[in-house]
C-alpha positions in Angstrom: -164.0 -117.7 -89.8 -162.7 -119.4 -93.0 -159.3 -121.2 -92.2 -156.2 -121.5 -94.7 -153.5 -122.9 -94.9 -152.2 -119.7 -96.7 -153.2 -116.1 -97.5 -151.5 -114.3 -100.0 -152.7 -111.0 -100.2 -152.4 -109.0 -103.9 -153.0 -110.8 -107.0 -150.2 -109.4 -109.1 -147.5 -111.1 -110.5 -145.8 -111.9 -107.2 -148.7 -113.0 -105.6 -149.9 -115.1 -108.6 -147.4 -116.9 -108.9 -146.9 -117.8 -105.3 -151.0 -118.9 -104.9 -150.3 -121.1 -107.9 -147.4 -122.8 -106.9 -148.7 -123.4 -102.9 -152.0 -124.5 -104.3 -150.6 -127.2 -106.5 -148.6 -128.3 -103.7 -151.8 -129.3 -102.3 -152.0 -125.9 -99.6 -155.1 -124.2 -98.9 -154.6 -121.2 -100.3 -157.0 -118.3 -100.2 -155.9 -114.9 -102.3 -157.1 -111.7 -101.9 -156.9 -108.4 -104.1 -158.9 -105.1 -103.5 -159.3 -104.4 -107.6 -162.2 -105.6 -110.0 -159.3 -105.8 -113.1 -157.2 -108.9 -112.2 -153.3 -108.0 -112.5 -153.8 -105.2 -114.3 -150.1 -104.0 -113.8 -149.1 -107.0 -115.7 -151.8 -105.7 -118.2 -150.1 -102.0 -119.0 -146.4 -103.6 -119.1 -144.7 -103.7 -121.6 -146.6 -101.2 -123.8 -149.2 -104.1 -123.5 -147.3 -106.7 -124.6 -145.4 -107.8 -121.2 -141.8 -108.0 -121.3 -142.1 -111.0 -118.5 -138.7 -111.8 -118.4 -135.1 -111.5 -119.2 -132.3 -114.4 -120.5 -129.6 -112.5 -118.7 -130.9 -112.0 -115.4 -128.6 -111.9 -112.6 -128.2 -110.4 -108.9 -126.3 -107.5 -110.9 -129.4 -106.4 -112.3 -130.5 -105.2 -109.3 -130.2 -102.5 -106.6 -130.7 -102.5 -103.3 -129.3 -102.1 -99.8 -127.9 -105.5 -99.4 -127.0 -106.3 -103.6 -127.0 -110.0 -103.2 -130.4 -110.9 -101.2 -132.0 -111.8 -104.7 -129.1 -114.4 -105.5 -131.2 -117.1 -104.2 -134.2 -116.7 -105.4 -133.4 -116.0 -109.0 -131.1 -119.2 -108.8 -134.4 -121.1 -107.5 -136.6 -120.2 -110.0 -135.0 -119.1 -113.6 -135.8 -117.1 -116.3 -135.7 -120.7 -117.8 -138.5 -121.6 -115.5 -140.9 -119.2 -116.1 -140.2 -119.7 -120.2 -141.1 -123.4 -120.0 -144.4 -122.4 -118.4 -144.7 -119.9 -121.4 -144.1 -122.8 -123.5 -146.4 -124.9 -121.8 -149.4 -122.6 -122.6 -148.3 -122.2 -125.9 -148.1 -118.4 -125.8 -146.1 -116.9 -128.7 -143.4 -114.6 -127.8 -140.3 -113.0 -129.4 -136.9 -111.9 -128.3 -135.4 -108.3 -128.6 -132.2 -107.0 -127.9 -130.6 -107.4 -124.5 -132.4 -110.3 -123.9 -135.9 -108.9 -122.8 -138.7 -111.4 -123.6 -141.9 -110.1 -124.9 -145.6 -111.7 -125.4 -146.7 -111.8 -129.5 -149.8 -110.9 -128.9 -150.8 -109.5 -125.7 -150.2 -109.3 -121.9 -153.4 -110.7 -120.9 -151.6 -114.1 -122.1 -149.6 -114.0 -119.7 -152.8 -113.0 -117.4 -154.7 -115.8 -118.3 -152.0 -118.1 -117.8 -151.4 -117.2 -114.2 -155.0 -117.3 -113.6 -155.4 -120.8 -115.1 -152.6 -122.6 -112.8 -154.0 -120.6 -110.0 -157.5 -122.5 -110.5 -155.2 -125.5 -111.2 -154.1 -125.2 -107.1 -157.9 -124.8 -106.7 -156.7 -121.3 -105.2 -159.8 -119.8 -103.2 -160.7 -116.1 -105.2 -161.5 -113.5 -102.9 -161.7 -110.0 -105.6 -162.3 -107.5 -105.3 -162.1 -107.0 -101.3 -159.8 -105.3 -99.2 -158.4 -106.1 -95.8 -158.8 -104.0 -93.1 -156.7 -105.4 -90.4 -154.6 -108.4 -89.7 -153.8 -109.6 -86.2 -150.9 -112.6 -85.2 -152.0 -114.4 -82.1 -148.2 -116.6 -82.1 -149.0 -119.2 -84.2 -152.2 -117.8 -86.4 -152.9 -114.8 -88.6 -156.5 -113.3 -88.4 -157.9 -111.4 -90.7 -160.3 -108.8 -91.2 -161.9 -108.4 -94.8 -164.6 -107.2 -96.4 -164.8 -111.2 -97.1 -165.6 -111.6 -93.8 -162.9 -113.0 -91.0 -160.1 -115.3 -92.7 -157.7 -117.5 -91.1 -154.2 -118.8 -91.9 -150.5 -119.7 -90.2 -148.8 -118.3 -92.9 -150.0 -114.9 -94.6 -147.8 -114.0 -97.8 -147.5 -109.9 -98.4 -147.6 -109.2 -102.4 -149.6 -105.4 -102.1 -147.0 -104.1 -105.2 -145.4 -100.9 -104.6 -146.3 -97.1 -105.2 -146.2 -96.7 -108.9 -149.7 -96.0 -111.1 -151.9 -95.1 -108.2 -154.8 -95.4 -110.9 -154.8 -98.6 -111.3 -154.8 -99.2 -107.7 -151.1 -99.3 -106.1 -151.5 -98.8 -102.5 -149.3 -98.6 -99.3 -150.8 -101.4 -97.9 -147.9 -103.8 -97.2 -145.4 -101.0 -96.3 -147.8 -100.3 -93.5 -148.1 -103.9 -92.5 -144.9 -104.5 -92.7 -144.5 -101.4 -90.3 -147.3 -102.9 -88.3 -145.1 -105.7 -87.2 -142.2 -104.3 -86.8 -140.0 -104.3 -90.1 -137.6 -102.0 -90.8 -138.6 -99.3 -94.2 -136.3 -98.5 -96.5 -136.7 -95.3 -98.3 -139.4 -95.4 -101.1 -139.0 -93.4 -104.2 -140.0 -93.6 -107.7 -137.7 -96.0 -109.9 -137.6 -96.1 -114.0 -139.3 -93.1 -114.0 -138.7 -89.8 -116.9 -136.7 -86.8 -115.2 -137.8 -83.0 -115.0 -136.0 -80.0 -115.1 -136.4 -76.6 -114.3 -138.5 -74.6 -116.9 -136.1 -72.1 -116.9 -133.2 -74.7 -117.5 -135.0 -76.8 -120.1 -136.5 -74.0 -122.2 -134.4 -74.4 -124.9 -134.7 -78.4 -125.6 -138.3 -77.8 -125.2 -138.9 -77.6 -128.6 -136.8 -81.1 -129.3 -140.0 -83.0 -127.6 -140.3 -86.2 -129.5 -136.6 -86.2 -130.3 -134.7 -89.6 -129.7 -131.2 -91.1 -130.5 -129.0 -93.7 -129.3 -126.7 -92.5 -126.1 -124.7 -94.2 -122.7 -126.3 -92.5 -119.5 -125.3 -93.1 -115.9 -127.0 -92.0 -112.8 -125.2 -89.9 -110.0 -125.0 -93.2 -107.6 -121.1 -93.9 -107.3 -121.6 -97.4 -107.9 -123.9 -96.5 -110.9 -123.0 -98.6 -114.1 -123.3 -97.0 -117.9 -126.4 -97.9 -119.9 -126.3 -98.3 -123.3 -130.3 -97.6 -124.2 -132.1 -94.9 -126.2 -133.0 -91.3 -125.1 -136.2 -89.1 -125.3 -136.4 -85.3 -124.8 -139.7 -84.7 -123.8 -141.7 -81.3 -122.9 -140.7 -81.6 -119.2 -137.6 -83.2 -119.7 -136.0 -86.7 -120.5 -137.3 -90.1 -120.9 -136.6 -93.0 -122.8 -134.8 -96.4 -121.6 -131.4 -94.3 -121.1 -133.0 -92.5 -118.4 -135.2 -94.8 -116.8 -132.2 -96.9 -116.4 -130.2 -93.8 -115.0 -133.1 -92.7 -112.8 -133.0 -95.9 -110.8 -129.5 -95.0 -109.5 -130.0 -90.8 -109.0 -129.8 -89.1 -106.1 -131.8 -86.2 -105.6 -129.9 -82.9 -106.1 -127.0 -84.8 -108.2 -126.5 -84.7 -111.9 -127.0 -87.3 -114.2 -124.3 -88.1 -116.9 -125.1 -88.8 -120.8 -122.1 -89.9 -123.3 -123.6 -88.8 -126.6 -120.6 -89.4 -128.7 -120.9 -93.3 -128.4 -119.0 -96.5 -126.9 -115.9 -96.4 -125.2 -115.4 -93.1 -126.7 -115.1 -89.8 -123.4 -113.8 -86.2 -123.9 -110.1 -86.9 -124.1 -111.0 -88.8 -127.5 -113.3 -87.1 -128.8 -111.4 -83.7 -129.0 -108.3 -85.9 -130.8 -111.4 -86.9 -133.5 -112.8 -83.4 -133.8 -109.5 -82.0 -134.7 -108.6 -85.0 -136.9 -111.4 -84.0 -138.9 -110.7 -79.8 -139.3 -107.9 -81.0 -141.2 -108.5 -80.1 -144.8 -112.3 -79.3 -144.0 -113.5 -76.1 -145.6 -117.2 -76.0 -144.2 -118.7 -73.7 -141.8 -118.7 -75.1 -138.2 -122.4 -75.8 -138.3 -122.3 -77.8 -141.0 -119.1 -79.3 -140.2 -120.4 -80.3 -136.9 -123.3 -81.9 -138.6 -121.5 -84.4 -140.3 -119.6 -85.3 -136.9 -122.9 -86.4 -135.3 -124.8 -88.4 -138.4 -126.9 -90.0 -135.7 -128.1 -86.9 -133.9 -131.5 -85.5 -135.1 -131.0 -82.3 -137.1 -133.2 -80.5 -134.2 -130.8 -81.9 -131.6 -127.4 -80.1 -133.5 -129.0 -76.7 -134.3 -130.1 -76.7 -130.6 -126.7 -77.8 -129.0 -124.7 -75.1 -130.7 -127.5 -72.5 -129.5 -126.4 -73.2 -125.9 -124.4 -70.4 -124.7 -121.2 -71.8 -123.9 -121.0 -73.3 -127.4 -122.5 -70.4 -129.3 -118.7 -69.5 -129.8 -118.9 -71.5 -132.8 -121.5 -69.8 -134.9 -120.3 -68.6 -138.2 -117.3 -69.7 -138.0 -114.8 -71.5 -140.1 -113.5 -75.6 -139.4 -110.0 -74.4 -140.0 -110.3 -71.6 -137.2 -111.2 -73.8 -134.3 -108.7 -75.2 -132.5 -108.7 -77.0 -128.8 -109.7 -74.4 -127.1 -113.4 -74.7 -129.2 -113.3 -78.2 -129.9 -112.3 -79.0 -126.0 -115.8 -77.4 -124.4 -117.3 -79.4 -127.2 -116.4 -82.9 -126.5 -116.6 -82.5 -123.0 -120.1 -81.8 -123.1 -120.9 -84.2 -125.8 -118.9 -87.1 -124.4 -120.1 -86.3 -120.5 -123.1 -84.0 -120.8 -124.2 -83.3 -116.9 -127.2 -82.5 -116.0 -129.1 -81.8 -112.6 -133.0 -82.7 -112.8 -135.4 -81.0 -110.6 -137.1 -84.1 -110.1 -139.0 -87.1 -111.3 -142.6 -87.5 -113.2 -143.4 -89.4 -109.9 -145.3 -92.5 -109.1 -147.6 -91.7 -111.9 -145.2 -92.3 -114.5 -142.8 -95.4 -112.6 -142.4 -98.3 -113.6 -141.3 -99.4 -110.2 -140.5 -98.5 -106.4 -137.3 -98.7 -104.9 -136.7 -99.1 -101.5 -139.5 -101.0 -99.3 -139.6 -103.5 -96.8 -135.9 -104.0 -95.7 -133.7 -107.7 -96.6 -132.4 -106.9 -93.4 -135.5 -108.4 -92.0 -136.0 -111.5 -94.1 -134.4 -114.6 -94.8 -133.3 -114.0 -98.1 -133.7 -118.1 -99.2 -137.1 -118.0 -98.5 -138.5 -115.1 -98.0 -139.9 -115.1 -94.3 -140.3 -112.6 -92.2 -137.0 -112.7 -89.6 -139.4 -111.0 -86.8 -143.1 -112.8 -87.5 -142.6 -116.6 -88.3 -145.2 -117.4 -91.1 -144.7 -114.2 -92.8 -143.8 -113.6 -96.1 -142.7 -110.4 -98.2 -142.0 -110.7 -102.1 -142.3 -109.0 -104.8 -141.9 -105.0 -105.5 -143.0 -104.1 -101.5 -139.8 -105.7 -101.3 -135.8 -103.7 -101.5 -135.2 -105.3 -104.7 -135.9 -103.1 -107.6 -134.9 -104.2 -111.1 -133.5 -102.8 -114.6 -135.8 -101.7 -117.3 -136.2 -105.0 -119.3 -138.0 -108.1 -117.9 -135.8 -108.2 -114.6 -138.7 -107.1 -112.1 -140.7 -109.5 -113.8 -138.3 -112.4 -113.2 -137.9 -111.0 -109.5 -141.5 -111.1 -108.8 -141.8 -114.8 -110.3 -138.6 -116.1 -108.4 -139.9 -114.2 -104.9 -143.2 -115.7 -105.5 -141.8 -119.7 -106.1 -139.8 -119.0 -103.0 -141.9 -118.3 -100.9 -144.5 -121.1 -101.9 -142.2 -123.2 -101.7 -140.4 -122.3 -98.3 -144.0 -122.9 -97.0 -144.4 -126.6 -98.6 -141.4 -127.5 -97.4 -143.0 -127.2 -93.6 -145.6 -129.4 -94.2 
C-alpha cells in the first residue's frame, strides 16, 4: 500500500491547484484522475481560450444555499493571486468587458501551467485510473484504485460536477460524499440554453442565429438583472443573457427579458412610443422599426406576427394610441416566458447544487462529519456567474484546502 500524505482525487482545476500548492508545501501528495486528456474541461472553456478568472469577483457572484460560504475562500486566494501566477509563466492574456480574463492564445496555457507547479510539489501522477472504493478507518483513508491500494489522512474530493458527460464528468464525489454521510443539495444543470415547447417556439424558429443586446432575469425572487447578449436558437434561447438567467430558474416559472434597454420598463416605454406618433406619418411597421434600431430586422417582422400584437399590421402611427402601444411595451420591456426545460448537462457549463456548506467548514474546506476530508470545487454548492467566477472558485477552494492541510503539520 502506497502511503500519502494527501490524495486529491480529480485533476481539474480545483484539484490542480490544490496538489500544487500541498506539494510545494513539502506534502506527499498523490493525485488521481480517471481520463487520458488531463483537465480537459479547462481545455473547452472559454471557447478554447479559458476565461480563468474575473477582476470583480465577489461572494455576490454566487448562488447557493448558504450565499456567503465562499467569502473566505475567495478573500484567501484572489483573482490577484491566480493573475500573478499568470504573470509568472508569462502567459499572454487580455481583458474584455465585465472584467472576465481570457488566455491570448489558448487554454492549454493555462494547462500546462498547472501541470508544471504540480511537478514543481513533485505531485505523484496517477492517470488515467479510477477509484473504486475508499474506506476511513478514524484516522486513515484507504483506497482502492486501479493503481493498486493508496493510503493518506487527508483525501481531497475534486470529481467536478455533471456537465459534458463526454468528456468524462461523473457522480463520483456526490456519491462519496453520500457515502459518508453528507447532506446533497439538489443537482441541476447551471449556464445552460433554455427550450421551449415546439408548439410555443414555432414562430422564432426561423430567428436561429439571431442575437442583440437585452437585460434578462431568472424566475428566483432574489434573482438580479443581467445585462449580457441573447441568442434565439432552433430549440430556444441561448447566449450569456440566458445562461446567466438560467442559473437562477425554477422549473415551471418564466423567465423575464427587458428588450427595450437600461433602466427603461413598460411604464416608460409606452410614454416613448407615444412621444414618437407625434407628427409621424409612417405605417406602424415601419414606424416600429425605427423604435428598435438594435433589434435584427428578423426579430421586428417576427414580434409584430405574434398574435396579440398583430393588431398593428397595416396600420397608421397616428391611429395607435395606449391602448396599442400599452401591450407593446409591456411585452418589450418585460417579455415572459416559460421554458419547457434546459439543453441539459450536455450543454452546461456548470452544476448547481452538490455537496451541501452545511457540512463543511467553510474557511477551510473540511468535511464537518469526516476529519481529513475535503470538498472543493464544482461538487461543491457554490455555482458561479458566466464569466471567470467558477474559475476563481475552483482556484480559491483548491488553495484552501491545501492550505488548511499545511497548517496541521
Amino acid at each position: 500500500m502506497q502511503q500519502f500524505d494527501v490524495i486529491v482525487i480529480g485533476a481539474g482545476a480545483a484539484g490542480l491547484m490544490c496538489a500544487a500548492q500541498a506539494g510545494q508545501g513539502g506534502l506527499r501528495v498523490a493525485l488521481l484522475d480517471h481520463s487520458e486528456k488531463l483537465a480537459e474541461k479547462i481545455r473547452i472553456s472559454g471557447g478554447g481560450r479559458c476565461n480563468f478568472t474575473n477582476v470583480k469577483v465577489s461572494e455576490d457572484n454566487f448562488i447557493s444555499e448558504n450565499p456567503r460560504f465562499a467569502r473566505s475562500a475567495l478573500a484567501r486566494y484572489t483573482p490577484a493571486n491566480f493573475i500573478a501566477l499568470v504573470k509568472q509563466y508569462n502567459i499572454p492574456f487580455h481583458e474584455k468587458h465585465k472584467g472576465q480574463l481570457f488566455c491570448d492564445r489558448k487554454s492549454d496555457d493555462i494547462i500546462d501551467m498547472l501541470a508544471a507547479e504540480c511537478n514543481a510539489g513533485k505531485v505523484k501522477w496517477f492517470r488515467p485510473h479510477s477509484v473504486n472504493a475508499v474506506e476511513h478507518d478514524g484516522s486513515q483513508f484507504k483506497l482502492s484504485t486501479t493503481a493498486g491500494a493508496l493510503q493518506a489522512r487527508n483525501v481531497v474530493v475534486a470529481s467536478g460536477g455533471l456537465p459534458v458527460p463526454k468528456i468524462g464528468a461523473t457522480d463520483f464525489g456526490l456519491k462519496l460524499a453520500k457515502q459518508f454521510g453528507h447532506a446533497l443539495v439538489d443537482q441541476r444543470p447551471a449556464l445552460v440554453p433554455l427550450t421551449f415547447d415546439s408548439a410555443q417556439w414555432e414562430p422564432f424558429v426561423e430567428l436561429a442565429g439571431v442575437a442583440l443586446p437585452v437585460y434578462s432575469r431568472g424566475s428566483d425572487p432574489h434573482a438580479p438583472w443581467f445585462d449580457e447578449d441573447l441568442l434565439f436558437t432552433h430549440r430556444g434561447l441561448s447566449g450569456p443573457a440566458v445562461l446567466q438567467a438560467s442559473t437562477y430558474w425554477n422549473p415551471g416559472k418564466p423567465i423575464t427579458l427587458n428588450l427595450a434597454g437600461k433602466d427603461t420598463d413598460a411604464a416608460a416605454l409606452q410614454t416613448d412610443l407615444l412621444k414618437a406618433t407625434l407628427g409621424a406619418k409612417a405605417n406602424a411597421e415601419n414606424w416600429f422599426a425605427a423604435q428598435v434600431p438594435h433589434w435584427p430586422k428578423r426579430l421586428v417582422q417576427a414580434w409584430l406576427n405574434k398574435p396579440e400584437l398583430q393588431s398593428l399590421a397595416g396600420r397608421k402611427v397616428a391611429e395607435l394610441g395606449k391602448k396599442q402601444l400599452g401591450p407593446l411595451a409591456q411585452r418589450i420591456a418585460a417579455w415572459q416566458l416559460v421554458p419547457s426545460g434546459t439543453e441539459g448537462y450536455k450543454k452546461a457549463e456548470v452544476m448547481r447544487g452538490g455537496v451541501s456548506t452545511a457540512d463543511l467548514q467553510p474557511k477551510t474546506l473540511e468535511s464537518r462529519k469526516i476529519p481529513g476530508l475535503y470538498f472543493i470545487g464544482e461538487v461543491v454548492d457554490v455555482t458561479g456567474w458566466l464569466g471567470g467566477y467558477n474559475f476563481q472558485w475552483a482556484w480559491a477552494s483548491g488553495y484552501t484546502a491545501a492550505h488548511a492541510i499545511l497548517d496541521q503539520k
